[in-house]
N, C-alpha and C positions, 0 to 999 in steps of 0.2 A: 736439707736446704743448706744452700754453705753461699756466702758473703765474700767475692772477691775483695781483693787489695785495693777496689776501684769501687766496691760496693756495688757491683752488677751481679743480682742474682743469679747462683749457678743452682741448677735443678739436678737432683740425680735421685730420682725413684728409683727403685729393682724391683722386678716379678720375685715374689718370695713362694706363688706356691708353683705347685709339683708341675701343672701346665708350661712351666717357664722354658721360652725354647733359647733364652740367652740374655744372660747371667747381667749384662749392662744396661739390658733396655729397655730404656724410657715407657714408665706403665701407665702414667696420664699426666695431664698439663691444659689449665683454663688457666685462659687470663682475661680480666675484666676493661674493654677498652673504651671505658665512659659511654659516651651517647650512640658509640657506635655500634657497642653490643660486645660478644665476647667470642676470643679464638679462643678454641681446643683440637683435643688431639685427638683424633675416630681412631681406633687400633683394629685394623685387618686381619683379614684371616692368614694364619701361616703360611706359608708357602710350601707346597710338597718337598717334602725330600731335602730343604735347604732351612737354615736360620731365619732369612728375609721375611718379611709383610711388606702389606701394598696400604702402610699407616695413612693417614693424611689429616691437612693440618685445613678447620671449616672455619668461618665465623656466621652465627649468630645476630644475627638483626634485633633490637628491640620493634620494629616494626613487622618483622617477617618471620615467622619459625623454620622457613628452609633454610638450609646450610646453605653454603658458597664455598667452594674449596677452595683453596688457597695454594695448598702445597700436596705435594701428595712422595712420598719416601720411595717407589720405586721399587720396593724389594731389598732397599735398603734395611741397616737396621739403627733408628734412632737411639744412639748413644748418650747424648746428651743437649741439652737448651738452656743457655743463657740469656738473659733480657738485659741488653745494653743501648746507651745510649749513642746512637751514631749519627745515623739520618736525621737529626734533628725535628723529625717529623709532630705529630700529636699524641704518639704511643710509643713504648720502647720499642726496640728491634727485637727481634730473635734470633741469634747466631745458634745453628744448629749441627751439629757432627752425626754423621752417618757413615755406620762401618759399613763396607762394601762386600762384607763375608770372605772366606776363602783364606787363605794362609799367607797372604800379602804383608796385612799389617795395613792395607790403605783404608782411609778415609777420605769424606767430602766434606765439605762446608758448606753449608749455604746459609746465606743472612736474608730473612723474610721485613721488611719494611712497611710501614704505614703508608698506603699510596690513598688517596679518594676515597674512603670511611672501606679500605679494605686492605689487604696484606697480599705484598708481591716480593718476589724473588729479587734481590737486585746484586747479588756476589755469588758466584757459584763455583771449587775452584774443586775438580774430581780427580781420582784418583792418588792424593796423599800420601805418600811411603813414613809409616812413624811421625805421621802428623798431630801438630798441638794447636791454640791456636787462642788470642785473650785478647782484650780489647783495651790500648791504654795510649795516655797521650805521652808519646816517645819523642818528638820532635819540637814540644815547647808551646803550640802555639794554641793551644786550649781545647782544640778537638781531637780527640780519640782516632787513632790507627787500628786497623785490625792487621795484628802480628801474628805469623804464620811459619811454624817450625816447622821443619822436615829433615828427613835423611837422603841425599842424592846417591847413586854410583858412578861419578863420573868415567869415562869411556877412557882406561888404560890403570886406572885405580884399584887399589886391590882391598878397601874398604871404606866403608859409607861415609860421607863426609856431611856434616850437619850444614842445615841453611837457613836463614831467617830470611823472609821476603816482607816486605809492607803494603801494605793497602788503605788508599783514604778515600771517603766517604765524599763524592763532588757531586753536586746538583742531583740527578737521580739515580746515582749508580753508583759503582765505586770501580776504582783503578789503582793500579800499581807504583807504586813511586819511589822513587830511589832514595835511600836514608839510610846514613853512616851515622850508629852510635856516638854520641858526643861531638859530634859533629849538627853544625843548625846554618 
């Protein structure tokens, strides 16, 4: 367990035995979300022939013992999960990285949100080239951006040129918005 600059916890379990089909990924994750009951992480079955699982993310009823899925990884492979504060909601968020497998280097993102005593998708940005990605307030005005590295190739360039894009958290979604360092 490791304590960002912002104090948002960042999670990084590793499979340590001999089973492990890859070396980053996330081996479990419950979080307790008061009255509403608690998310975790169900871990799937492998996938033939490839790194991927079809993981998914349920929550827990204090009322109800069925699951409700939430999220569900695709064949993705969950890399990592942080609990940050964005959506303003009644529970942290979950910003979560999902390597895509394959010799790319991409990743996805996706931010899971407190919606009506449940958990929904509301940022989803796929395919990432040497993607990073942290949650912090860059613009001054007291609520957290999610800041999003990457490497482009732009079309006549003969090597990757890095990018930082922004994203702020509005009513129930989040969008892209334009923001120049040091500039407000």
């Amino acid at each position: 367990m490791i304590l960002s600059k912002n104090n948002s916890l960042i999670l990084f379990l590793f499979f340590l035995s001999a089973g492990a089909s890859f070396a980053g990924e996330i081996a479990s994750f419950e979080m307790d979300l008061g009255k509403v009951g608690v998310i975790s992480l169900v871990k799937g079955k492998p996938e033939p022939e490839t790194v991927g699982r079809f993981d998914k993310f349920v929550i827990k009823t204090k009322d109800s013992p069925k699951e409700k899925v939430v999220f569900e990884t695709e064949g993705r492979i969950l890399t990592s999960i942080q609990t940050v504060e964005i959506s303003g909601g009644p529970s942290k968020d979950l910003l979560l990285t999902l390597d895509t497998g394959g010799s790319g280097g991409f990743v996805d993102f996706v931010l899971l949100s407190p919606a009506s005593e449940t958990y929904a998708p509301t940022w989803e940005e796929e395919a990432v080239k040497a993607g990073q990605v942290s949650v912090e307030d860059k613009d001054g005005d007291g609520k957290p951006e999610i800041v999003m590295k990457s490497v482009a190739m732009p079309e006549g360039e003969k090597e990757p040129v890095p990018q930082t894009e922004y994203f702020k958290y509005v009513g129930t979604g989040v969008m892209a918005i334009d923001f120049e360092p040091g500039k407000k």
